[in-house]
C-alpha beads as a LAMMPS data file, in Angstrom:
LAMMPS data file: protein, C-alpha beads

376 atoms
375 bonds

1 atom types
1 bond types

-500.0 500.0 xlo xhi
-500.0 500.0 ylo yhi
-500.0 500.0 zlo zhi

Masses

1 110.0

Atoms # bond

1 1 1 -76.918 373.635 -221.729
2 1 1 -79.553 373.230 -218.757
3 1 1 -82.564 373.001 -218.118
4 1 1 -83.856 373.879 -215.110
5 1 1 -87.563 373.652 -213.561
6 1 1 -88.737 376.094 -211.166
7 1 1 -91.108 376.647 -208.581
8 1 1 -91.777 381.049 -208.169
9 1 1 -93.635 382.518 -205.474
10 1 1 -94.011 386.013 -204.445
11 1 1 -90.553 386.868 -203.441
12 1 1 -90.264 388.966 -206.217
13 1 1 -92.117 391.738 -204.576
14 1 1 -90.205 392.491 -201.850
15 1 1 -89.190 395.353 -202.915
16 1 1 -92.591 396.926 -204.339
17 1 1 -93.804 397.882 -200.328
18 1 1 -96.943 396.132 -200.379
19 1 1 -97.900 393.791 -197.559
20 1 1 -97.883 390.216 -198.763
21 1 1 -101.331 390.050 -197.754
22 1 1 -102.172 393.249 -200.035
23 1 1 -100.630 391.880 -202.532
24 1 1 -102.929 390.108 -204.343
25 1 1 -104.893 393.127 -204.108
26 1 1 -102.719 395.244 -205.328
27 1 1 -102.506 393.254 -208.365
28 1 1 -105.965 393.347 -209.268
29 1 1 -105.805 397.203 -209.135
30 1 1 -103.363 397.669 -212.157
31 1 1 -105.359 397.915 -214.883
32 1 1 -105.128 398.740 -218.380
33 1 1 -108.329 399.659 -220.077
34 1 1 -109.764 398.738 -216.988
35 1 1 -109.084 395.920 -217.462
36 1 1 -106.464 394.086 -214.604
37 1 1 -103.563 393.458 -216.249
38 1 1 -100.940 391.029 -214.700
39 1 1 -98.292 391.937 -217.163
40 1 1 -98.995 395.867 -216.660
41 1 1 -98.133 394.526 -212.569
42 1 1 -95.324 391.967 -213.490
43 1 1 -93.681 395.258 -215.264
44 1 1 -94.084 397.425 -211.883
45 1 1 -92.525 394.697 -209.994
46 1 1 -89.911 394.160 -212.155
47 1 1 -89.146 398.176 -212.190
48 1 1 -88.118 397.737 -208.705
49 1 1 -85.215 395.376 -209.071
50 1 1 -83.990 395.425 -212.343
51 1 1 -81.351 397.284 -211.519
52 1 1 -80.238 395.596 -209.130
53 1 1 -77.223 392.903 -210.317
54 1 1 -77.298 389.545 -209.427
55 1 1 -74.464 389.045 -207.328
56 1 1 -73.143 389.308 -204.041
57 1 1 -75.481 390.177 -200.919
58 1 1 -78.015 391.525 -203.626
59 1 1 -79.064 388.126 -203.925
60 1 1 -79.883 387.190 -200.640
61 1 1 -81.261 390.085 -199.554
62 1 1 -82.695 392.261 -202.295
63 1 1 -83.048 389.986 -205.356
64 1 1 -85.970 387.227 -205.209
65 1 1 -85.435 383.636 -204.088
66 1 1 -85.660 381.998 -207.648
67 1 1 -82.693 384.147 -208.904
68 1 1 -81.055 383.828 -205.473
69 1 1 -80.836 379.948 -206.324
70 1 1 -80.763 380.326 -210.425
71 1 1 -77.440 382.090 -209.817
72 1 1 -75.977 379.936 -207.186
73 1 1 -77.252 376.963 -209.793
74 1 1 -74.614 378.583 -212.478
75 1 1 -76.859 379.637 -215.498
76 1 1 -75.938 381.177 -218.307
77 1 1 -77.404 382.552 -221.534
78 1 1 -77.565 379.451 -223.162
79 1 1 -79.690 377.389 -220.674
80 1 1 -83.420 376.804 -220.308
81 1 1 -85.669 377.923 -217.599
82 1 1 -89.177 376.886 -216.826
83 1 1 -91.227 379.135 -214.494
84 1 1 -93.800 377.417 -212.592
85 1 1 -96.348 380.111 -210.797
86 1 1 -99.156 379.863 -209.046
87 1 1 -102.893 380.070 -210.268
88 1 1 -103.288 383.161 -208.556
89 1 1 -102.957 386.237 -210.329
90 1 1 -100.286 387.812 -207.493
91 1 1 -98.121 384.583 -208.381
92 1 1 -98.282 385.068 -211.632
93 1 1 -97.126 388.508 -211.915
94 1 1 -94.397 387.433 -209.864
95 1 1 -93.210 385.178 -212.206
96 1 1 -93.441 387.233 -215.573
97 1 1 -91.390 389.982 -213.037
98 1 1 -88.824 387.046 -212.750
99 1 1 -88.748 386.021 -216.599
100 1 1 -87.991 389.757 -217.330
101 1 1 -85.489 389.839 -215.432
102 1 1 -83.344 386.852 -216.506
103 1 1 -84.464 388.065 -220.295
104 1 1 -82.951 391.908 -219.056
105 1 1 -79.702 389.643 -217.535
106 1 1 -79.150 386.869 -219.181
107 1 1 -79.597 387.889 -222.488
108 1 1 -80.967 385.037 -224.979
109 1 1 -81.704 382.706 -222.808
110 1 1 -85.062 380.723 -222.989
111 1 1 -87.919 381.285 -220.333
112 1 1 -91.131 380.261 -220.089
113 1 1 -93.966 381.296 -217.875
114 1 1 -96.634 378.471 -216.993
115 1 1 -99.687 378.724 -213.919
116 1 1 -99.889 375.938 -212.655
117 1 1 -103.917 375.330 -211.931
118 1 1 -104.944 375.233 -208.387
119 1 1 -102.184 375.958 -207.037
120 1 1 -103.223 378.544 -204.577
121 1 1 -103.370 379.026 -200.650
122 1 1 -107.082 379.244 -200.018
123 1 1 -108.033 376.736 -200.422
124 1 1 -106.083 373.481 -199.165
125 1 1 -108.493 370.504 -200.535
126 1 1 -107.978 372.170 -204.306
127 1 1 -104.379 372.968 -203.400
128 1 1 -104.341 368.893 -202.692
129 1 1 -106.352 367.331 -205.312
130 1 1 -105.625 369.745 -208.077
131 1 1 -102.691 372.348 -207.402
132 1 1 -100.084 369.149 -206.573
133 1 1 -101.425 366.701 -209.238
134 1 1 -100.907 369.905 -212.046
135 1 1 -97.404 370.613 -210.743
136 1 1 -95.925 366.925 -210.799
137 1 1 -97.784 366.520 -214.381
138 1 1 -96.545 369.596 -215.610
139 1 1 -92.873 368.844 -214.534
140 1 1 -93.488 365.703 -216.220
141 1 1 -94.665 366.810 -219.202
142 1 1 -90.922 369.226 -219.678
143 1 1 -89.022 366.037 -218.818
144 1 1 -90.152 364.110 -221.942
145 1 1 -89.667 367.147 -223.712
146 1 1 -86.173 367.877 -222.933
147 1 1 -82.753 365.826 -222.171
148 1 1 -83.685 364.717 -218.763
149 1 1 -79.901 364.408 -218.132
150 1 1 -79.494 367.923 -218.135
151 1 1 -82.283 368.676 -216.043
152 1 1 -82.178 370.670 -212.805
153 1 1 -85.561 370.460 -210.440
154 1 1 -85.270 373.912 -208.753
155 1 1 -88.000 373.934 -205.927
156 1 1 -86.381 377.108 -203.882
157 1 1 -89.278 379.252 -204.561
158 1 1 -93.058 379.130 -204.372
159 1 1 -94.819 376.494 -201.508
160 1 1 -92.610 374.718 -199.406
161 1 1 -95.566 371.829 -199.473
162 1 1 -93.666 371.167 -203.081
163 1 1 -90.331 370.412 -202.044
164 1 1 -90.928 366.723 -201.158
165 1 1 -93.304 365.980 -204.345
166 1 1 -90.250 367.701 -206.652
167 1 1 -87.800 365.731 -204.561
168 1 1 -89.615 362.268 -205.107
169 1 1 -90.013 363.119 -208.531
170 1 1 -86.288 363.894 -208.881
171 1 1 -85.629 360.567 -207.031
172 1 1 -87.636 358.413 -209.204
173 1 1 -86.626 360.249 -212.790
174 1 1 -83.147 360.250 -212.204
175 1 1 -83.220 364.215 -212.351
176 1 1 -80.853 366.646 -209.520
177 1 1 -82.305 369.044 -207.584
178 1 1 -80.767 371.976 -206.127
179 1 1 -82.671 374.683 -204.141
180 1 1 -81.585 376.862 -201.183
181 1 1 -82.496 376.593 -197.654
182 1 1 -84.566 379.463 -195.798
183 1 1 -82.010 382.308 -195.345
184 1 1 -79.147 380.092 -196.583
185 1 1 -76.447 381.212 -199.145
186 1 1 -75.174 377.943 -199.725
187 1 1 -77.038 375.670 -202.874
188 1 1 -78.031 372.080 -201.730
189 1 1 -77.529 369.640 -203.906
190 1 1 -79.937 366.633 -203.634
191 1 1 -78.125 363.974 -206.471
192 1 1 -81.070 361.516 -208.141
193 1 1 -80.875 358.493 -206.085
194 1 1 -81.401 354.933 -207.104
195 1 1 -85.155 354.286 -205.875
196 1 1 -87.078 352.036 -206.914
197 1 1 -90.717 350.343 -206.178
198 1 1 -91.770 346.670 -206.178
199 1 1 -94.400 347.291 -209.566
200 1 1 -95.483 344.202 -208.556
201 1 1 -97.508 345.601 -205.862
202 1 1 -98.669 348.130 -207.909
203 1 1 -99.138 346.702 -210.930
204 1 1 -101.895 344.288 -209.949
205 1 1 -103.829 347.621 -209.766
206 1 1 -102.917 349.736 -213.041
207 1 1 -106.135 349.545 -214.488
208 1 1 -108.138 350.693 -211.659
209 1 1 -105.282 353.904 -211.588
210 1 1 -105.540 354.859 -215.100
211 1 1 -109.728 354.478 -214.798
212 1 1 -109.220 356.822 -211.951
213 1 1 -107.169 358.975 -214.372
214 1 1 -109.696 358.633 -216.959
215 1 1 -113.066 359.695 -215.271
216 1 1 -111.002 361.709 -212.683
217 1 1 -112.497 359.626 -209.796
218 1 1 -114.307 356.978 -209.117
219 1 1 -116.826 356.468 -205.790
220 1 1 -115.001 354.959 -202.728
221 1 1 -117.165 352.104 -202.729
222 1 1 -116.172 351.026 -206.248
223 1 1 -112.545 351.391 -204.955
224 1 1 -113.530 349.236 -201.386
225 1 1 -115.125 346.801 -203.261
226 1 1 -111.855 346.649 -206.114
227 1 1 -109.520 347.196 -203.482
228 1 1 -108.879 344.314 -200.586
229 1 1 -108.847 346.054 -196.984
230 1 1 -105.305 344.752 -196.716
231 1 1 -103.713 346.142 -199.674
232 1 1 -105.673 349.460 -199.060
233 1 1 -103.140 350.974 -196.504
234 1 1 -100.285 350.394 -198.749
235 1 1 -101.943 351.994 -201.843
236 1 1 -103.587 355.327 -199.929
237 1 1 -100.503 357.672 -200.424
238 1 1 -101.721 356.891 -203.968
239 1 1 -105.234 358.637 -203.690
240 1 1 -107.515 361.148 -202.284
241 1 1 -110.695 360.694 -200.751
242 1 1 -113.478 363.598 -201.100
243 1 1 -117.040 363.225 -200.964
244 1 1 -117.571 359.683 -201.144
245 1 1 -115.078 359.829 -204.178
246 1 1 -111.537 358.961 -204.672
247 1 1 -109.342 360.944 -207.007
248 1 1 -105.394 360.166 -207.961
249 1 1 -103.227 362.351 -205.525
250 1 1 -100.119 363.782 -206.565
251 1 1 -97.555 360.631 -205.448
252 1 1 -100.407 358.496 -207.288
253 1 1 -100.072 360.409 -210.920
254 1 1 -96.343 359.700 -210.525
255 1 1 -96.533 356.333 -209.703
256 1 1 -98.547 355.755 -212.458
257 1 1 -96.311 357.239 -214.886
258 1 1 -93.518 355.068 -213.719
259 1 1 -95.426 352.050 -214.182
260 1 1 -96.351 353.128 -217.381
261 1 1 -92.319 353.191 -218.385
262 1 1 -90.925 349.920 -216.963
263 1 1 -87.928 349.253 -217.043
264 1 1 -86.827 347.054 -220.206
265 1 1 -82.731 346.574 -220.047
266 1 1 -80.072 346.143 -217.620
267 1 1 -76.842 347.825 -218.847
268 1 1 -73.602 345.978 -218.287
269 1 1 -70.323 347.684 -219.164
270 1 1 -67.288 346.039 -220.563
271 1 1 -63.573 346.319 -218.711
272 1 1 -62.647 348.775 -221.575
273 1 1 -65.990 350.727 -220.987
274 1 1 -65.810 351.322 -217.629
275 1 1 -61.417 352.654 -217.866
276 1 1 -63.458 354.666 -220.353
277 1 1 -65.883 356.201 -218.039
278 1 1 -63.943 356.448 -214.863
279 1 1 -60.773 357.791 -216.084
280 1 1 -61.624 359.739 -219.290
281 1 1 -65.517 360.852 -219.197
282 1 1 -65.013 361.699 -215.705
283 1 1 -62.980 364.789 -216.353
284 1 1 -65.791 366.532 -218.039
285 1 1 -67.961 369.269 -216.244
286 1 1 -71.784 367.719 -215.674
287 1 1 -71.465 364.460 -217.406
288 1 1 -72.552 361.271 -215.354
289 1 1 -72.298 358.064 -217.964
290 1 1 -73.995 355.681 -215.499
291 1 1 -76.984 358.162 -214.817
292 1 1 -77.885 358.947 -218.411
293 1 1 -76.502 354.894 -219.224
294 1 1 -79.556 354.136 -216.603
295 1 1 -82.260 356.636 -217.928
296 1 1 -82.163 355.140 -221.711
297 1 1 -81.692 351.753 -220.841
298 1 1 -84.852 352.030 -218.759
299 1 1 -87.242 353.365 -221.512
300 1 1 -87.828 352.341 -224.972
301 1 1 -88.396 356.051 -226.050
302 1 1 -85.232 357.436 -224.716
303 1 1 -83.223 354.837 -226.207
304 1 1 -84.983 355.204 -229.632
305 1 1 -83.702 358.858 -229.387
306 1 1 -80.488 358.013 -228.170
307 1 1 -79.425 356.219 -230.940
308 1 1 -77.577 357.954 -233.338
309 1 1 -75.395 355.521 -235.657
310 1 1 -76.067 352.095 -236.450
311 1 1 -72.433 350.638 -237.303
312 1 1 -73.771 346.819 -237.729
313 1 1 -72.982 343.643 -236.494
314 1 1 -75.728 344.630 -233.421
315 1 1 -73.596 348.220 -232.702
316 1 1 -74.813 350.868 -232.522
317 1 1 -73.545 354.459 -231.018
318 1 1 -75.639 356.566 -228.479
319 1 1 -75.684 360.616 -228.692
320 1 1 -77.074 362.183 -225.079
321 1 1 -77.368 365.153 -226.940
322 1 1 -75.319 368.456 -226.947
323 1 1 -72.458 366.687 -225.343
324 1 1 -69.219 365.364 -226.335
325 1 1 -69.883 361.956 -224.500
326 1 1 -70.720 358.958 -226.550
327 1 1 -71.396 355.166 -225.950
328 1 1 -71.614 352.247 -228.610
329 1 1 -73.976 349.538 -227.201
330 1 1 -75.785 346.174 -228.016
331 1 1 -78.090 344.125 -226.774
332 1 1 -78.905 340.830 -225.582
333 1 1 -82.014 339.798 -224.451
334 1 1 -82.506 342.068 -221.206
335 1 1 -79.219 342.785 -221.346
336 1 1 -77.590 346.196 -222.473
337 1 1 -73.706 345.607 -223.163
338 1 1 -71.650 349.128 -223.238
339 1 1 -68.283 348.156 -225.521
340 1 1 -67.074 351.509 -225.372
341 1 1 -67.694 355.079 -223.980
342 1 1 -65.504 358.340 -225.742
343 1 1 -65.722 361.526 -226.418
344 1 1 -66.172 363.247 -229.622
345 1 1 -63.885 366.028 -228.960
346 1 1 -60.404 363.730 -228.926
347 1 1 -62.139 360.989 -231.576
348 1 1 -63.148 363.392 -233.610
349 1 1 -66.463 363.401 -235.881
350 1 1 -65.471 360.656 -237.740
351 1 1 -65.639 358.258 -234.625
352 1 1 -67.828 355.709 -235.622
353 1 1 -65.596 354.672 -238.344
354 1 1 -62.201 354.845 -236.531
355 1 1 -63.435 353.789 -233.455
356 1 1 -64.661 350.415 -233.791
357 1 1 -65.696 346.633 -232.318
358 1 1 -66.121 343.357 -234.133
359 1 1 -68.328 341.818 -231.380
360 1 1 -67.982 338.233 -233.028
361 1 1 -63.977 337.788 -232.971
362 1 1 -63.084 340.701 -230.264
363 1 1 -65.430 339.687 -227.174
364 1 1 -62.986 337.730 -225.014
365 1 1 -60.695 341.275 -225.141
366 1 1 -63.802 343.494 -223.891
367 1 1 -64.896 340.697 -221.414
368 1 1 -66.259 340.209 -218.713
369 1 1 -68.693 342.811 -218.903
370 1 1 -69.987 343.877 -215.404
371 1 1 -73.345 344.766 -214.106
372 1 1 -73.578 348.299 -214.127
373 1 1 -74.944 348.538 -210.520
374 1 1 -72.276 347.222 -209.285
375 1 1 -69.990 349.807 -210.652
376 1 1 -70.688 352.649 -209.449

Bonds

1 1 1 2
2 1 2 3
3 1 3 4
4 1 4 5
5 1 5 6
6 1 6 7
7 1 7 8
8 1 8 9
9 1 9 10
10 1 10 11
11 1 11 12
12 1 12 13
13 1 13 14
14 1 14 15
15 1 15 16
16 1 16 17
17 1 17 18
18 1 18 19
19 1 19 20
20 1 20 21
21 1 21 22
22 1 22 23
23 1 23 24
24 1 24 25
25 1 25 26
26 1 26 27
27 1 27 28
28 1 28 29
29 1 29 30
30 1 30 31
31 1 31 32
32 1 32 33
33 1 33 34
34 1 34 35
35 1 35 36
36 1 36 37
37 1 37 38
38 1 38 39
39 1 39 40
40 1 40 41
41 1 41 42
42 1 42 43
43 1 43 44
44 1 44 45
45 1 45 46
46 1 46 47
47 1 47 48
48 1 48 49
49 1 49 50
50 1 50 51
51 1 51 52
52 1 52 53
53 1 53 54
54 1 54 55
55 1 55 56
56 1 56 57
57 1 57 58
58 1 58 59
59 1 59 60
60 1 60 61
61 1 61 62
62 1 62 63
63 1 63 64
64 1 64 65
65 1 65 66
66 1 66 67
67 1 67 68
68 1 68 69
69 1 69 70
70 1 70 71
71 1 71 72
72 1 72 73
73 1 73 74
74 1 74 75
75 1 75 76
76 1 76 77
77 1 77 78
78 1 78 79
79 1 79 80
80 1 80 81
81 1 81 82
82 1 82 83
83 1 83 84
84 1 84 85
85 1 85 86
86 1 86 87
87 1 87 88
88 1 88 89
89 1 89 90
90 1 90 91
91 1 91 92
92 1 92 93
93 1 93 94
94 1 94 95
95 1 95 96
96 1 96 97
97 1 97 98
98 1 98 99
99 1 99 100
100 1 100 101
101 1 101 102
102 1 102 103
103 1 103 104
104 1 104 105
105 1 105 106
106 1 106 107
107 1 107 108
108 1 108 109
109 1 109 110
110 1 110 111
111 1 111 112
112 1 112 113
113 1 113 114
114 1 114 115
115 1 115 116
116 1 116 117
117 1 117 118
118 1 118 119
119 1 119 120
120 1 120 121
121 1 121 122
122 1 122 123
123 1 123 124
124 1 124 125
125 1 125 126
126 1 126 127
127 1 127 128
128 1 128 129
129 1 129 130
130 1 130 131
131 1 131 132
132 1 132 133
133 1 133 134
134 1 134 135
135 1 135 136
136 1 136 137
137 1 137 138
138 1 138 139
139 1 139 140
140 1 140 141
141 1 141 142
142 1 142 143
143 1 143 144
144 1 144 145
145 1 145 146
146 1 146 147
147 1 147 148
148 1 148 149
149 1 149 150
150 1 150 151
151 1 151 152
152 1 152 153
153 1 153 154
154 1 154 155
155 1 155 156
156 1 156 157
157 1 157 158
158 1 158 159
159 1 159 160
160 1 160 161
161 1 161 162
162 1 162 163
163 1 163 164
164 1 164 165
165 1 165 166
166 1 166 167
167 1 167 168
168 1 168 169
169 1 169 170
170 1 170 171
171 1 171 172
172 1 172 173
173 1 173 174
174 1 174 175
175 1 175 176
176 1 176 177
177 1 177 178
178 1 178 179
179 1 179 180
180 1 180 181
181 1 181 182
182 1 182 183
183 1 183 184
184 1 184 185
185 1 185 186
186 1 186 187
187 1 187 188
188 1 188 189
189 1 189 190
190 1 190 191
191 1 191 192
192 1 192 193
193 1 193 194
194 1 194 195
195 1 195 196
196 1 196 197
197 1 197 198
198 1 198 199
199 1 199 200
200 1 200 201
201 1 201 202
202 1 202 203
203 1 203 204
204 1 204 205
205 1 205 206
206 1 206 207
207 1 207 208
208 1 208 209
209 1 209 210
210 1 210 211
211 1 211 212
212 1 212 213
213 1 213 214
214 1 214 215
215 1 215 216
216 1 216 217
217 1 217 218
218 1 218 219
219 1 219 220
220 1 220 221
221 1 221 222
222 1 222 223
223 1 223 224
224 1 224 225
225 1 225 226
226 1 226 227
227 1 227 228
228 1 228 229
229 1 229 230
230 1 230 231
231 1 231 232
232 1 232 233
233 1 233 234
234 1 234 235
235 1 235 236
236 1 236 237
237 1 237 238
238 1 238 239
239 1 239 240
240 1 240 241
241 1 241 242
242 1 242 243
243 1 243 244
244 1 244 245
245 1 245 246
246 1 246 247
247 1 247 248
248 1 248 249
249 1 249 250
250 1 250 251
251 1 251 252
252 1 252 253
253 1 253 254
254 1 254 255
255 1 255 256
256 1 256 257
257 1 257 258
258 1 258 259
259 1 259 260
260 1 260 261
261 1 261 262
262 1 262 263
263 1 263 264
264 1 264 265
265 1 265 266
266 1 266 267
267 1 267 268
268 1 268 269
269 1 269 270
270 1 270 271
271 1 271 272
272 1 272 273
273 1 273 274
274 1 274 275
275 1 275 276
276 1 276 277
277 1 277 278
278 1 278 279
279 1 279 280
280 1 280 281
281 1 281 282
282 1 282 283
283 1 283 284
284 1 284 285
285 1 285 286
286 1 286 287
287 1 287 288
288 1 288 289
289 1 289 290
290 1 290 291
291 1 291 292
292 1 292 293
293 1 293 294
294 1 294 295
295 1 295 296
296 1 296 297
297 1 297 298
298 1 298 299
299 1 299 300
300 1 300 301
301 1 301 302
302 1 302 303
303 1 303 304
304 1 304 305
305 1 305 306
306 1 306 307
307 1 307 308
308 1 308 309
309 1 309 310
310 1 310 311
311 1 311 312
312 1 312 313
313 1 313 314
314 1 314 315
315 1 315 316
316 1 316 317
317 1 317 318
318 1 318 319
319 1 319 320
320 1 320 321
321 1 321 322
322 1 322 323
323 1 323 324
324 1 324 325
325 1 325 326
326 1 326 327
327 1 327 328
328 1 328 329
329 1 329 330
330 1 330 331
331 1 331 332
332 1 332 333
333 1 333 334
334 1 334 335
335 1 335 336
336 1 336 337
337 1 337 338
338 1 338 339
339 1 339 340
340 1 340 341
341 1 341 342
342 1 342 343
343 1 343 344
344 1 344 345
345 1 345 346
346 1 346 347
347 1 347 348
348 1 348 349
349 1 349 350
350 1 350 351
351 1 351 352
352 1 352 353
353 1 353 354
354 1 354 355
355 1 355 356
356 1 356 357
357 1 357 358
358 1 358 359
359 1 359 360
360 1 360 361
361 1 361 362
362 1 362 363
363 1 363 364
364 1 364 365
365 1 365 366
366 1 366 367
367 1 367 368
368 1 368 369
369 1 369 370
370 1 370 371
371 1 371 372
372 1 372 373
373 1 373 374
374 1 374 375
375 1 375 376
């Protein structure tokens, strides 16, 4: 199961012979009651493609650019998918249009809708300050609510201005993301590579961030007089500056949130652990033991819900989820130690009792255990 996190623009009206410029107009003009009604519009639009199947040239060339990639991406009825759309009520129409149609398609699978405020073209200093902050802090907000290993950042549709901000986000998080080129057919695949940050830098200056955060700006001379003019180039791509005011820009927000989640253990797998992950867990579909090994050793939270069996002696088993991967682990100090990593589906459910480690008489067989970044 997948859940995937995705930009929408307007694409979805191709097919409805309005201008893109008239669109937003045209919009406004459906009305129920008068009343405008952006569901009353997001049902014309949808009338005008929904049958049409998602396959084959339909989906470059008559089908919008979020089900273009969606389908190229490999859902299915099972997966999740989170529609981000623009403040505007043309954007959003365009979404619902899209949600209906993966409902009509893909029945049972799980959509929601969500405008994304200031995110709009008129205006490019609230499209800045606002629009770009909302969209990385929404996106943020659905990877702490779902299994960020399973996680797909889809930023094919909507402003191209995104792509970079999704990309970074994907890069620090850990998190893939897919989208499609232009006119391309073919899905890129950008895997989450290992970036990191000296905190250090950035650390010095948390407090004066999340005061920023708190009263949503502060005045630039509180920040000149906080901030030494030498440091102040490095920290800009954090902030905006607006009317003798500095607000957190979008980069900024997510640095924040990554200083907010340091990292806490450094996972080191066993010779038995990593035979286990190379030649066994490597046959499944979408299962990558040293990404989701990295992503709960790095956060208390995630490793709290990781942990689904405590077996003693220090042991205890980790669950990703809805997977049939699963690791048993201790700790040391900083250190994360990964015994052993099987799968359910040849251990059967019973694995934590058949399956086990006496870490007091049986370390010398499991050693030396290796640093996991210099694994993979």
């Amino acid at each position: 199961m997948k859940t995937i996190i995705c930009s929408v623009g307007t694409s979805a009206a191709r097919n409805l012979g309005v201008k893109p410029a008239d669109l937003t107009n045209w919009v406004n003009q459906q009305k129920v009651k008068d009343e405008i009604s952006t569901e009353y519009a997001a049902e014309q639009v949808f009338n005008t493609f929904r049958d049409i199947s998602p396959e084959g040239e339909n989906l470059k060339n008559k089908l919008s650019a979020e089900i273009h990639s969606l389908v190229r991406i490999g859902i299915t009825s099972k997966d999740k998918i989170i529609l981000l759309a623009s403040s505007t009520n043309d954007g959003y129409c365009c979404a619902l249009a899209v949600e209906k149609y993966l409902n009509y398609y893909w029945n049972g699978i799980y959509v929601k809708t969500e405008k994304v405020p200031g995110l709009q073209v008129n205006n490019a200093e609230l499209f800045r300050t606002k629009g770009v902050v909302e969209f990385v802090r929404l996106i943020l907000r659905e990877v702490d609510n779902y299994d960020v290993n399973n996680i797909i950042l889809n930023p094919t549709g909507g402003f191209k201005a995104l792509v970079p901000y999704t990309v970074l986000l994907g890069m620090l998080k850990g998190i893939k993301c897919d989208y499609i080129f232009e006119q391309s057919t073919t899905l890129l695949e950008l895997p989450p590579l290992p970036v990191e940050f000296k905190r250090s830098q950035f650390e010095a200056y948390r407090n004066l961030f999340e005061k920023i955060e708190r009263e949503t700006a502060i005045s630039t001379a509180e920040w000149e007089q906080r901030v030494p003019y030498a440091e102040r180039k490095m920290l800009e791509p954090l902030v905006d500056f607006s009317d003798a005011e500095v607000t957190l820009s979008a980069v900024g927000f997510l640095f924040l949130d990554e200083m907010r989640s340091p990292s806490v253990l450094v996972p080191f797998l066993s010779q038995k652990a990593i035979k286990d992950c190379f030649d066994n867990l490597a046959q499944l579909d979408d299962c990558d033991p040293f990404r989701y090994l990295l992503r709960v050793a790095t956060s208390k939270e995630a490793l709290e819900r990781a942990t689904h069996i405590n077996v003693g002696n220090g042991l205890y088993w980790l669950k990703p989820g809805r997977t049939t991967d699963r690791y048993l682990v201790s700790t040391e100090g900083w250190r994360m130690l990964i015994w052993r990593a099987i799968r359910e589906d040849q251990e059967g459910s019973n694995y934590a009792s058949t399956v086990t480690v006496n870490p007091n008489t049986e370390r010398q067989k499991y050693s030396p255990f290796m640093r996991m970044d210099f694994v993979n």
